[in-house]
C-alpha positions as CSV (number, residue, x, y, z in Angstrom):
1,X,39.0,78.2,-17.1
2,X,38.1,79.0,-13.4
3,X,40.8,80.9,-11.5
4,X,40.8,79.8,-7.6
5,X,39.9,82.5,-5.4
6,X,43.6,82.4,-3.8
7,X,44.3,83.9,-6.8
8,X,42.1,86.5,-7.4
9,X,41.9,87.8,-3.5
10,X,40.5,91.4,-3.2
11,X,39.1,93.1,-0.3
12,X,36.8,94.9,-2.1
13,X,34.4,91.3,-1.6
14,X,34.5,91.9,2.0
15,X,32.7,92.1,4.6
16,X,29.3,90.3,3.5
17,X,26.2,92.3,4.8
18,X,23.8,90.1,6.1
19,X,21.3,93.0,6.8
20,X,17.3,91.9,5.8
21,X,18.9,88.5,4.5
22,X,17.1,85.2,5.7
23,X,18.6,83.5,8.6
24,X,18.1,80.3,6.4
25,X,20.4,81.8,3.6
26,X,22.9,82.8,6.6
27,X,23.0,79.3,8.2
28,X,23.6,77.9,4.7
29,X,26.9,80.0,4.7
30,X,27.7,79.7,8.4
31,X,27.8,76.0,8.4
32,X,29.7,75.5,4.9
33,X,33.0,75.3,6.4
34,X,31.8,72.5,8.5
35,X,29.9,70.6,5.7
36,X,33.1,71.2,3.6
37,X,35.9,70.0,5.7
38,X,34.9,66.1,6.4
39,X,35.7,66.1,2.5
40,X,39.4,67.7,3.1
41,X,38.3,71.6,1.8
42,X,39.1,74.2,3.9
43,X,38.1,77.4,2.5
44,X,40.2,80.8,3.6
45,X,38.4,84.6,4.9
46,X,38.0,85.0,1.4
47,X,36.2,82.4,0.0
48,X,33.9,81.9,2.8
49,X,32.9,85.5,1.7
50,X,32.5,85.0,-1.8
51,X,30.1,82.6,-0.2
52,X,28.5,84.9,1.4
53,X,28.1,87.4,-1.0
54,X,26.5,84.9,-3.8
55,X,24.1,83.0,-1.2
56,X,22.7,87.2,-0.3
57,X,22.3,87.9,-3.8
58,X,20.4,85.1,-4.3
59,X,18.1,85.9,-1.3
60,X,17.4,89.5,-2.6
61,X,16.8,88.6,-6.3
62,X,14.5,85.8,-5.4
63,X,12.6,87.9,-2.8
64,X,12.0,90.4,-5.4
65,X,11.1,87.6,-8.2
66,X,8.7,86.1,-5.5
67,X,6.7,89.4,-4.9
68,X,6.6,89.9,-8.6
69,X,2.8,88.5,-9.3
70,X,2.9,88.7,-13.2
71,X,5.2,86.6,-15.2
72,X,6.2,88.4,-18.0
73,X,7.6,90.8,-15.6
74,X,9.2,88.1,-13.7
75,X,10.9,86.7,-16.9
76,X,12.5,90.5,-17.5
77,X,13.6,91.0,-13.7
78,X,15.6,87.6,-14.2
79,X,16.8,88.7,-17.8
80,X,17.9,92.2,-16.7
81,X,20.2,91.0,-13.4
82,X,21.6,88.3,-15.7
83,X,22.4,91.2,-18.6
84,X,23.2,93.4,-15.5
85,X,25.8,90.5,-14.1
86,X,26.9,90.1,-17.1
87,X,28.8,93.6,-17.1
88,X,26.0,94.9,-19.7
89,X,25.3,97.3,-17.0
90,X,25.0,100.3,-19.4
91,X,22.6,99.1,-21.7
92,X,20.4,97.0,-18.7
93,X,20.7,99.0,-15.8
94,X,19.9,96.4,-12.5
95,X,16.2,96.8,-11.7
96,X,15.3,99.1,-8.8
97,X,14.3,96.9,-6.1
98,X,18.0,95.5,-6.0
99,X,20.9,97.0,-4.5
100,X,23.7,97.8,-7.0
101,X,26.2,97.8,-4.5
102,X,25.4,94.2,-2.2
103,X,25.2,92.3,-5.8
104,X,28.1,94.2,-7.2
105,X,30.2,92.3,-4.7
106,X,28.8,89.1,-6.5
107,X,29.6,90.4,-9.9
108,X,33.1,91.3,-9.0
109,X,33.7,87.9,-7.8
110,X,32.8,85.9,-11.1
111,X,34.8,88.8,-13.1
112,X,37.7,88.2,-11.1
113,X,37.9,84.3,-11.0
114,X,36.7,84.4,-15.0
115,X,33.6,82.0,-14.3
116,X,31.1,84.5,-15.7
117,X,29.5,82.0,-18.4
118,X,29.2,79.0,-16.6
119,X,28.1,80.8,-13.2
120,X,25.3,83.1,-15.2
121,X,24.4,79.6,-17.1
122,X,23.7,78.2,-14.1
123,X,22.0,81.2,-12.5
124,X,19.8,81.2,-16.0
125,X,19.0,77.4,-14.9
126,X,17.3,78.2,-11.4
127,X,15.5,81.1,-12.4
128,X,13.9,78.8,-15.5
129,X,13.5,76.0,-13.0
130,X,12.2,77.9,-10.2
131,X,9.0,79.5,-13.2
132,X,8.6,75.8,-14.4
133,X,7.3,75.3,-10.9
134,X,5.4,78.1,-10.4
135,X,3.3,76.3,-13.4
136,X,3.8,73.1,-12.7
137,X,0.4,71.2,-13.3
138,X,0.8,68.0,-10.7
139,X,3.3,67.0,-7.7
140,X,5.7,64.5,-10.0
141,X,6.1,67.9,-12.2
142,X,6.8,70.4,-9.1
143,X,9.5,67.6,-8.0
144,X,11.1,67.2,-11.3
145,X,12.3,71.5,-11.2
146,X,12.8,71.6,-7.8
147,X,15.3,69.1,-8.5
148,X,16.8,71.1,-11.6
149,X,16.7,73.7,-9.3
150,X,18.6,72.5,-6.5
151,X,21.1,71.4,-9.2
152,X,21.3,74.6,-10.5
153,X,22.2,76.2,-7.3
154,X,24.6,73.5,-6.5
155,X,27.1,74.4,-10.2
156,X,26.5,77.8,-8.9
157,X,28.2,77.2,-5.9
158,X,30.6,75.1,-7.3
159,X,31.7,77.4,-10.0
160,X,32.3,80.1,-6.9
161,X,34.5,77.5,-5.2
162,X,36.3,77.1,-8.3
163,X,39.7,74.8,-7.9
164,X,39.5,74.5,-3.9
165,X,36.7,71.7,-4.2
166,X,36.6,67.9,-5.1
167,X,34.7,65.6,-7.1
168,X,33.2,63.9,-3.9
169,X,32.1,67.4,-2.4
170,X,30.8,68.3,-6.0
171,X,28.3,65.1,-5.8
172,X,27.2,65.9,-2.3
173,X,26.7,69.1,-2.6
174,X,24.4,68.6,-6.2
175,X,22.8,65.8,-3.7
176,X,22.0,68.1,-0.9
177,X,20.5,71.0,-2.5
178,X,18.4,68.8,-4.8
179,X,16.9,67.4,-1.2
180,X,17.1,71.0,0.3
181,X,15.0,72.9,-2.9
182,X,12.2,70.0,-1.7
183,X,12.5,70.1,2.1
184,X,12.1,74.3,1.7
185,X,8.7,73.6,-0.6
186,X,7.6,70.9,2.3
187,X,8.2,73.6,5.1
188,X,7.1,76.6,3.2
189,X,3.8,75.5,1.4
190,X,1.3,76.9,3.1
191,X,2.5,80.3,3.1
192,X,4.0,79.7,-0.7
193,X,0.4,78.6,-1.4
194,X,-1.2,81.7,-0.1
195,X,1.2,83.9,-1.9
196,X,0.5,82.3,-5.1
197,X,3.9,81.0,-5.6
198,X,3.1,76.9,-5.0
199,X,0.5,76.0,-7.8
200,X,-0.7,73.0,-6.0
201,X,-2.9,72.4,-3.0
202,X,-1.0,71.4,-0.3
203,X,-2.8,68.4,1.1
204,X,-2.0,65.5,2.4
205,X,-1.2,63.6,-0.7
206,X,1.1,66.3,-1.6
207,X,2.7,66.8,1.3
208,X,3.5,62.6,1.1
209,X,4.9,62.8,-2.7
210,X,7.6,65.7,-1.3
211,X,8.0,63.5,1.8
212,X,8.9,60.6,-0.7
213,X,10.8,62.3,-3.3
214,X,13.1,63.4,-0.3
215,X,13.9,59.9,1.0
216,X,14.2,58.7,-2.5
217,X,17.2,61.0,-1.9
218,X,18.8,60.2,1.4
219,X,20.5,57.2,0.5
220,X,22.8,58.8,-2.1
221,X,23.5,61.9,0.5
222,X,24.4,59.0,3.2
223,X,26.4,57.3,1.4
224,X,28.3,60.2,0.0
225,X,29.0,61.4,3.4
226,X,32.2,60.7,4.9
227,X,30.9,62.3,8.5
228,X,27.3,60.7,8.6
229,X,27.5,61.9,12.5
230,X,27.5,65.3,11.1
231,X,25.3,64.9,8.4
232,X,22.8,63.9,10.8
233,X,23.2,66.9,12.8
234,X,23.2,69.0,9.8
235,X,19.9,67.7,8.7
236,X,18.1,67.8,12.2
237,X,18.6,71.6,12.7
238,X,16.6,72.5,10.4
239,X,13.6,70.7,12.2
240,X,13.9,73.5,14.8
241,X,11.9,76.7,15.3
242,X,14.6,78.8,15.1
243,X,17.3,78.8,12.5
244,X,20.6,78.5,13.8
245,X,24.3,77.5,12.8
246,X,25.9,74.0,14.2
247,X,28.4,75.6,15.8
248,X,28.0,79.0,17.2
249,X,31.8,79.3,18.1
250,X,32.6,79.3,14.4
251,X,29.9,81.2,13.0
252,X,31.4,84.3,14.4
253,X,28.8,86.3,12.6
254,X,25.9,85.3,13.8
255,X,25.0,87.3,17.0
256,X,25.9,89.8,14.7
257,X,22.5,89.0,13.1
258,X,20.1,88.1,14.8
259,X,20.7,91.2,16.7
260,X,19.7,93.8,13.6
C-alpha cells in the first residue's frame, strides 16, 4: 500500500537540481500542476518535487543508457540502478556515470511512501520497452514499445503521486505519454538515427506511420480532457523552437534554468 506524500513529507527531497537536465524533462514538471488541476489535483511544494526529482533521474539514467553503444552493457547499467534503487546499494554499487546523490533523492522518495515494487516494476518496464525498440525490425514494432513505454512511465508517475490522483487523471496521463514517447521519436529521429539509437530509416513512410499512430490517439486524450482549451495549448508548445512552460508566472524555476 502507497502512502500519500502528505504523509511522508521530508525536506531532505528538496530542492530538485535541474542542472545539465533537458529543458523538455523540466517543462514536463513545470506544467504538471496545470495539466493536473482541470481534473481537481492540486499537488503541495512537496510533491511537485518528488516530481521533479523522479522526471531528473530519468533524464540522467537514460542519457547514460543512450550513450551506451553495446547492449549487454546497457542491460547491466539498467539492472544495477534498479538493484541500486532497490536499497541493494552495498552489493550493486550505482554505476559511475550517475550521481549517487541527485537519484538518492528519488530513492528516498519511493522508500518513504513504500511504492518501491510497483515503482521499480514499472521502471523495469521502460527500460525493457525502450531495448525492444532499439531492435525493433519495422515501424508497427517501434510503435507497439513506444507505447509500452509511454505506459510505463505514466504507472511511474502515478505510483509517485500515490493517493493525491484520480482514476480520470490516471487514464489521461497513461494516454498522454503513450502519444508523448511517439511525438519525441517523430521530433528526434534524425539525430536518434545518427546515434544509432532509431533502428529504422526515417523516411517518409515512417515518419507517416508515427504521424498516424499519434492521431489514432488524440481522440481518447480529447475526450478525456476536461479543459480541451488547455489541452490544446499544452500540445502546441511543443511545436516551438524553444522549450518552454505554459505559464512562466508559475513555473517559478525556470529562469532559474535556462540561465545555467
Amino acid at each position: 500500500m502507497s502512502v500519500s506524500l502528505d504523509e511522508s513529507e521530508t525536506t531532505e527531497l528538496l530542492p530538485v537540481d535541474w542542472c545539465e537536465i533537458r529543458p523538455e524533462y523540466f517543462k514536463v514538471w513545470a506544467d504538471f500542476p496545470l495539466i493536473a488541476e482541470p481534473f481537481g489535483i492540486t499537488l503541495s511544494d512537496h510533491q511537485f518535487h518528488a516530481l521533479g526529482h523522479m522526471l531528473v533521474s530519468m533524464d540522467l539514467i537514460d542519457s547514460a543508457v543512450d550513450r551506451e553503444p553495446i547492449q549487454a552493457v546497457r542491460n547491466q547499467l539498467c539492472k544495477s540502478v534498479l538493484r541500486w534503487m532497490n536499497d541493494e546499494k552495498d552489493l550493486c554499487p550505482l554505476p559511475g556515470q550517475l550521481s549517487e546523490d541527485r537519484l538518492g533523492k528519488l530513492r528516498e522518495t519511493i522508500r518513504r511512501q513504500n511504492i518501491k515494487t510497483a515503482f521499480l516494476a514499472a521502471a523495469e518496464n521502460v527500460f525493457r520497452a525502450s531495448e525492444r525498440k532499439r531492435n525493433s525490425l519495422s515501424a508497427s514494432e517501434l510503435i507497439r514499445n513506444l507505447v509500452d513505454e509511454g505506459q510505463a512511465a505514466a504507472e511511474m508517475t502515478i505510483q509517485i503521486l500515490g493517493s493525491n490522483t484520480n482514476a480520470k487523471l490516471n487514464r489521461f496521463l497513461q494516454r498522454i505519454m503513450r502519444i508523448g514517447t511517439i511525438v519525441d521519436t517523430l521530433l528526434d529521429a534524425d539525430e536518434d538515427f545518427q546515434q544509432g539509437i532509431l533502428p529504422l530509416i526515417p523516411g517518409r513512410f515512417f515518419r507517416l506511420r508515427l504521424k498516424s499512430a499519434i492521431a489514432s490517439q488524440l481522440p481518447g486524450l480529447i475526450l478525456g480532457s476536461p479543459d480541451r482549451p488547455l489541452l490544446w495549448r499544452y500540445c502546441l508548445s511543443y511545436t516551438r523552437t524553444e522549450v518552454v512552460p505554459l505559464d512562466l508566472m508559475r513555473s517559478k524555476y525556470w529562469n532559474e534554468h535556462v540561465g545555467r
